[in-house]
C-alpha positions in Angstrom: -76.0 -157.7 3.0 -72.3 -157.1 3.2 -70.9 -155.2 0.2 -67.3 -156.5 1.2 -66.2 -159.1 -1.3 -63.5 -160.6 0.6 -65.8 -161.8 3.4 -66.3 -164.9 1.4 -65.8 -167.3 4.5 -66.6 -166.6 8.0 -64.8 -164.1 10.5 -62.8 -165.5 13.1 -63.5 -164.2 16.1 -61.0 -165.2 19.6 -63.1 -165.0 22.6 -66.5 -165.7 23.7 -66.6 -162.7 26.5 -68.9 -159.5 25.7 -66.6 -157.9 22.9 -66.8 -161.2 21.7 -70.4 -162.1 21.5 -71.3 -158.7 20.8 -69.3 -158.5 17.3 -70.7 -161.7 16.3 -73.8 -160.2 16.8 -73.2 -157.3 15.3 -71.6 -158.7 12.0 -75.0 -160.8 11.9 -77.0 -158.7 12.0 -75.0 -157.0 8.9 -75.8 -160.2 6.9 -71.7 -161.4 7.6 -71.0 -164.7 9.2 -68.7 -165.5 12.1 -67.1 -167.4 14.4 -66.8 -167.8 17.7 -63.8 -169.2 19.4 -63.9 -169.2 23.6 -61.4 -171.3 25.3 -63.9 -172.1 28.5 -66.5 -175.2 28.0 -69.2 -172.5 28.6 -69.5 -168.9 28.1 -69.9 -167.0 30.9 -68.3 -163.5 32.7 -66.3 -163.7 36.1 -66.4 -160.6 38.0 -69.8 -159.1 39.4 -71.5 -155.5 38.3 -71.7 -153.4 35.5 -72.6 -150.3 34.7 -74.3 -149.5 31.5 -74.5 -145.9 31.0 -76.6 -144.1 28.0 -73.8 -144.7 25.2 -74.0 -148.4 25.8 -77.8 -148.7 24.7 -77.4 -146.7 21.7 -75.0 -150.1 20.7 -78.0 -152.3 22.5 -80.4 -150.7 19.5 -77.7 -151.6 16.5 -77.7 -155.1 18.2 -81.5 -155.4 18.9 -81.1 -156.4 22.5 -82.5 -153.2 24.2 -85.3 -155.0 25.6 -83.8 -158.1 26.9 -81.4 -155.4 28.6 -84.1 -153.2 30.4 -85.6 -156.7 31.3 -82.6 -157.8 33.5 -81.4 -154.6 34.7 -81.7 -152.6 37.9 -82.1 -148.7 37.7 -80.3 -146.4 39.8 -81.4 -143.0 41.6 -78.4 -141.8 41.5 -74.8 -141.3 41.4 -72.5 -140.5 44.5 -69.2 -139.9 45.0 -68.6 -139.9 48.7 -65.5 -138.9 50.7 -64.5 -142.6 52.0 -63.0 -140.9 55.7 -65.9 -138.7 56.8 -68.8 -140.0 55.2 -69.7 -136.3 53.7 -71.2 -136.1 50.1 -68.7 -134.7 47.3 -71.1 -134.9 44.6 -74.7 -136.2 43.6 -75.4 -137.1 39.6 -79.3 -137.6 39.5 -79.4 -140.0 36.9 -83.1 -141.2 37.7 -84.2 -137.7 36.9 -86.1 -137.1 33.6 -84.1 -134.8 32.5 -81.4 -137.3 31.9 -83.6 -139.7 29.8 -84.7 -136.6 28.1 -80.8 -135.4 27.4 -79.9 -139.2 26.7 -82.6 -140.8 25.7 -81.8 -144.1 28.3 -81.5 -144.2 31.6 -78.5 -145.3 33.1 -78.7 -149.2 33.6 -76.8 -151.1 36.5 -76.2 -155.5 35.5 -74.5 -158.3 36.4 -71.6 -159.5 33.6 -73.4 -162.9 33.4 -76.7 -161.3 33.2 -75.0 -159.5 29.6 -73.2 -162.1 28.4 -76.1 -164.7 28.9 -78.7 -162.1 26.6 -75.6 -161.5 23.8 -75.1 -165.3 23.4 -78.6 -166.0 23.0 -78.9 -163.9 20.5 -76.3 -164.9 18.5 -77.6 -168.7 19.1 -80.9 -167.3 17.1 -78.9 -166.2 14.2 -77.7 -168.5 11.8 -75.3 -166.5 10.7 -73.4 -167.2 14.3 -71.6 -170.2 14.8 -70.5 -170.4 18.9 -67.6 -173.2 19.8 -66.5 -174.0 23.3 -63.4 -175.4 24.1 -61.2 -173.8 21.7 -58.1 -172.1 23.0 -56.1 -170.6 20.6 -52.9 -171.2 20.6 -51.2 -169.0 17.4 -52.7 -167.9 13.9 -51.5 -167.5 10.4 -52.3 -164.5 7.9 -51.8 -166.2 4.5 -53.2 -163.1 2.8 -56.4 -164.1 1.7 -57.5 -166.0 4.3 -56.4 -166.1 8.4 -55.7 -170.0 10.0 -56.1 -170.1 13.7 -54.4 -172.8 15.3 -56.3 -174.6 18.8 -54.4 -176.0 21.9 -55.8 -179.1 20.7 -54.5 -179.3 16.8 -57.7 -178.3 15.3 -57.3 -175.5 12.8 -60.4 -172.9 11.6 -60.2 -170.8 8.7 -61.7 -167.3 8.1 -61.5 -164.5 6.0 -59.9 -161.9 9.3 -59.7 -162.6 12.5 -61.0 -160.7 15.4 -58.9 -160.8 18.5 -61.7 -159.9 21.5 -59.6 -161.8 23.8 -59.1 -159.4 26.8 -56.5 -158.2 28.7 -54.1 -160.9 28.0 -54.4 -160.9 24.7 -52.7 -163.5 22.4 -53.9 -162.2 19.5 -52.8 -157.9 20.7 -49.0 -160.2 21.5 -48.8 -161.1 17.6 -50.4 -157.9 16.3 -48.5 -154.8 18.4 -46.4 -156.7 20.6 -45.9 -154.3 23.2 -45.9 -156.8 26.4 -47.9 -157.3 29.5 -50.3 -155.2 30.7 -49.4 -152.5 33.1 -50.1 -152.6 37.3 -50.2 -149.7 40.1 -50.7 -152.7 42.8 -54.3 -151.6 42.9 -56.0 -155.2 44.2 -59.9 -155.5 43.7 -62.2 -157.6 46.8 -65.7 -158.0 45.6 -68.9 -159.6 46.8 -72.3 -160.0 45.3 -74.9 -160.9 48.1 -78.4 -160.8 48.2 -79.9 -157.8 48.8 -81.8 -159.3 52.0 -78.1 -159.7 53.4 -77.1 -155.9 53.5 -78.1 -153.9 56.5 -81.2 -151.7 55.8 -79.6 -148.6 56.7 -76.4 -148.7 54.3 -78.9 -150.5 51.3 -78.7 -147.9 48.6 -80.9 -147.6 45.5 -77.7 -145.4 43.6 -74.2 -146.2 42.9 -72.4 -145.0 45.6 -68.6 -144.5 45.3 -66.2 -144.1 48.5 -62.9 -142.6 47.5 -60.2 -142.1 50.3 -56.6 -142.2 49.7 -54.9 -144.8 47.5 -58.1 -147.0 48.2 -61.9 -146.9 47.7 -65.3 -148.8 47.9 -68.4 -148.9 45.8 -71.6 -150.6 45.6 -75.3 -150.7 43.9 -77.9 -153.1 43.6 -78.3 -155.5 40.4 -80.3 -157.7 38.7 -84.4 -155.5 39.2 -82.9 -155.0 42.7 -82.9 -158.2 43.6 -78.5 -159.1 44.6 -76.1 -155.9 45.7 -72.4 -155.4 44.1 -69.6 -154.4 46.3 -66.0 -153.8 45.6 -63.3 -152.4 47.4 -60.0 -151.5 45.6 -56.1 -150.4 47.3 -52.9 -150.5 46.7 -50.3 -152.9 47.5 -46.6 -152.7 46.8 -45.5 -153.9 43.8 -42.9 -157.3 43.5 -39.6 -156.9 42.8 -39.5 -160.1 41.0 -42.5 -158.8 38.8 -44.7 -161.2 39.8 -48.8 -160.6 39.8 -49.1 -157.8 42.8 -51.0 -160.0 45.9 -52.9 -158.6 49.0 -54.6 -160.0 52.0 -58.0 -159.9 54.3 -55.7 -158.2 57.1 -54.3 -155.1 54.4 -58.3 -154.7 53.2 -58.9 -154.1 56.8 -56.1 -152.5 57.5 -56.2 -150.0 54.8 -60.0 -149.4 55.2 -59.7 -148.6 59.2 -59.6 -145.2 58.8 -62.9 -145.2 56.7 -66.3 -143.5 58.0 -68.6 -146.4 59.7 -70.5 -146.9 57.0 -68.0 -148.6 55.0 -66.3 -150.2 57.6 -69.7 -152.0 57.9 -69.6 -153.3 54.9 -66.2 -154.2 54.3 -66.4 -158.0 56.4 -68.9 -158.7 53.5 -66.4 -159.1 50.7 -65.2 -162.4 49.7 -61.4 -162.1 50.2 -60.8 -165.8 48.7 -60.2 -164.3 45.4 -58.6 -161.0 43.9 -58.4 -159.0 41.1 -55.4 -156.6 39.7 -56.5 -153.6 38.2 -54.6 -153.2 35.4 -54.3 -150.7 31.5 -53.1 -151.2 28.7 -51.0 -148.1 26.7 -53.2 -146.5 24.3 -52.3 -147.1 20.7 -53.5 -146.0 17.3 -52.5 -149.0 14.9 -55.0 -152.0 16.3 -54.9 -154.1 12.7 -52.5 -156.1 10.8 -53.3 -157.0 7.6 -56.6 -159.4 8.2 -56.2 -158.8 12.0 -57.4 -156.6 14.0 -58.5 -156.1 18.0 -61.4 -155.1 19.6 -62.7 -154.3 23.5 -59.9 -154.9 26.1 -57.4 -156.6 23.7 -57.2 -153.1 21.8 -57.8 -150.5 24.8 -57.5 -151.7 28.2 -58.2 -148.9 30.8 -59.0 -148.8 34.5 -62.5 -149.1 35.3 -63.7 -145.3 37.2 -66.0 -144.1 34.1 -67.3 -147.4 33.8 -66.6 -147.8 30.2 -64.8 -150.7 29.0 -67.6 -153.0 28.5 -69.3 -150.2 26.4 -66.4 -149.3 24.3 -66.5 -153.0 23.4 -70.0 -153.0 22.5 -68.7 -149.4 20.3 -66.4 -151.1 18.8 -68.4 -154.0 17.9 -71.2 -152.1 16.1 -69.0 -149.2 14.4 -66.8 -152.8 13.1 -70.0 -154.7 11.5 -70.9 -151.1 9.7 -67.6 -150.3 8.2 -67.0 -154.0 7.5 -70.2 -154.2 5.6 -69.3 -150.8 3.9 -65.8 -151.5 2.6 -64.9 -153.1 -0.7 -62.0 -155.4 1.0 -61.1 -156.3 4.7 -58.0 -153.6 4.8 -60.2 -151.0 4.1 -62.6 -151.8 6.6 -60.1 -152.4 9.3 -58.5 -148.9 8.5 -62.3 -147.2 8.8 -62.5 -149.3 12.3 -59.4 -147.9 13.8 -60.0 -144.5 12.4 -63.5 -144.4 13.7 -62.3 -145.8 17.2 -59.0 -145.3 18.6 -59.9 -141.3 19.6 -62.5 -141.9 21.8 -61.4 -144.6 23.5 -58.2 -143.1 23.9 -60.1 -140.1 25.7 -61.8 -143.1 27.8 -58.4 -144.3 28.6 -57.3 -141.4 29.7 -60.1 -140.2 31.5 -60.4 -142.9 33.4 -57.1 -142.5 35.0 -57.7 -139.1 35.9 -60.5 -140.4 38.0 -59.0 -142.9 39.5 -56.9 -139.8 41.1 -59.7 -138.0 41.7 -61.4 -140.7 43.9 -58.0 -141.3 45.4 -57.5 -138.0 46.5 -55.5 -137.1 49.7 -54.5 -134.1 51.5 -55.2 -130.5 49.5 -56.4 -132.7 46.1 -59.2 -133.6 48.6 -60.1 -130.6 49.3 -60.0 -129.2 45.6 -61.9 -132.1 44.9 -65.1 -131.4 47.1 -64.8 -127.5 46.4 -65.1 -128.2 42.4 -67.5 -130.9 42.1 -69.5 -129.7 44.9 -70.7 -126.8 43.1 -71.5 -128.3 39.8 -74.9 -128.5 39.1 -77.1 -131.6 37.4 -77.2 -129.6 34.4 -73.8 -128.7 34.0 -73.2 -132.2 35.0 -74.9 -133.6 31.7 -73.1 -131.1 29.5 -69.8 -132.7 31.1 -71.1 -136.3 30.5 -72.2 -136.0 26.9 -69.0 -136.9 25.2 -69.4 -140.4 26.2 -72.6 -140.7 27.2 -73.8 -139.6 23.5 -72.5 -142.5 22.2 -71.9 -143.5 18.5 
């Protein structure tokens, strides 16, 4: 039971995505109520894979999903990172050895977003302490003090003692609270594809995650779901508007940018759907995530680009470190303080080390070859000692 006084009414919480369901199910499981504002008629993820490394079950055990997890995942053998032009190997981390469930205690889990989201908001339908609405876009909210008032699209109005802003990169609620503008672009565009597994070529099916980097572009895929769909992306770089207007590229660039590729990934390529795009986009790391009975969580708080495979598990981080210091602190301030202070560090460090990957898989011309000389002669071992900062966890 919550030891915070001020928690008299529910916590608000804007957005019905993974940082979303997981705080709700988090705070619940802390004995404080919440809820759940998501501005879709359903919950559900867009996008395809994730990757759930060894940090993001140690949240799964706070949240007491760790089985419904290991139930819908796949497991890879590996990871790769493979030079995109000649095909050759740069470097092999054996996840599926036991020495990395030994070092980590989990494996490293491959899922599709749905697949998540679907288990979270199930679990927070079992607890009464969760109360889901559809429907509700938020439009503004008020801090009176003692109490936050959202405002919906619609006129309705919910009351709660804080308000949790999990409402991604686009944030509404990251607008009111720091104010800093609109997320940041390269030009990097995003073509993905999930297919069944039947549909992928027997000789290119891979058990791993296998990452192609070649310059300013690159290609990954893995199987999902026990094995039973495949995950492809491909990501380059297109020039940016000079209207600043959302960066837009084409079926013909994709190809065009991927002809000099090795033949395996050329193969693969036709498979994407190129009816819909993404933008890759960051958001600046910042330290101050709270304003009085406000605060953000996942993507609204610490956007980053995707190459450690990280920003749904900092989510799930922040989610679990927010219910415990929440519980803990005698007044919503406090606890908001302890949540930033516990937080914005590491996923700073995330941030930033997600970006230097991104170079590092886009390397051209000597940075290519530093690239294969370095990794290549890292061992598993050292490997792990390299990955524990994250992969540890909370």
């Amino acid at each position: 039971m919550s030891a915070n006084k001020e928690l008299k009414a529910p916590v608000i919480i804007v957005g019905g995505g993974i940082g979303g369901a997981s705080a709700a199910l988090a705070l619940s499981r802390k004995g404080i109520r919440s809820i759940v504002l998501e501005q879709a008629t359903v919950f559900r993820e867009l996008g395809a894979g994730i990757q759930m490394p060894p940090n993001a079950f140690k949240a799964f055990e706070r949240l007491g999903v760790v089985d419904q997890v290991l139930e819908a995942a796949a497991f890879p053998e590996a990871l790769y990172l493979m030079d995109a032009i000649t095909g050759e190997q740069v470097v092999k981390v054996p996840v599926g050895l036991p020495e990395f469930k030994q070092r980590f205690k989990y494996a490293y889990a491959l899922m599709h977003r749905g697949d998540l989201l679907e288990l979270l908001i199930d679990a927070c339908r079992a607890s009464p302490l969760v109360e889901l609405r559809t429907g509700m876009r938020v439009s503004d909210f008020v801090d009176h003090g003692d109490r936050v008032v959202a405002s919906m699209e619609n006129g309705e109005k919910v009351e709660g003692s804080a308000l949790i802003g999990a409402d991604g990169l686009w944030s509404l609620t990251r607008n009111k609270v720091v104010g800093d503008g609109q997320p940041l672009t390269e030009g990097d565009i995003i073509f993905r594809a999930v297919i069944p597994f039947e549909e992928v070529p027997s000789e290119l099916y891979q058990t791993s995650v296998v990452m192609w980097g070649g310059p300013f572009m690159d290609f990954a895929h893995y199987p999902l779901r026990r094995g039973e769909i495949y995950n492809m992306a491909a990501i380059f770089r297109v020039p940016l508007p000079q209207d600043g207007s959302t960066p837009k590229g084409t079926a013909e660039q994709l190809m065009e940018r991927f002809e000099r590729a090795c033949p395996a990934v050329r193969a693969l390529i036709p498979k994407l759907d190129t009816s819909r795009q993404w933008v890759l986009y960051e958001r600046p790391a910042i330290r101050d995530w709270s304003k009085g009975r406000v605060a953000l969580l996942g993507d609204a708080a610490h956007a980053g680009y995707h190459y450690i495979a990280q920003g749904a598990c900092m989510a799930l981080e922040d989610s679990v470190v927010l219910a415990d210091v929440m519980a803990e602190s005698a007044t919503v301030q406090e606890g908001f303080d302890r949540y930033r202070d516990a937080r914005y560090l590491r996923t700073a460090r995330v941030q930033f080390t997600a970006r230097q990957f991104g170079e590092l898989y886009h390397a051209d011309g000597i940075h290519r070859d530093l690239r294969r000389d370095v990794l290549g002669k890292l061992t598993p071992q050292k490997m792990f000692d390299n990955l524990s900062w994250v992969f540890d966890g909370v």
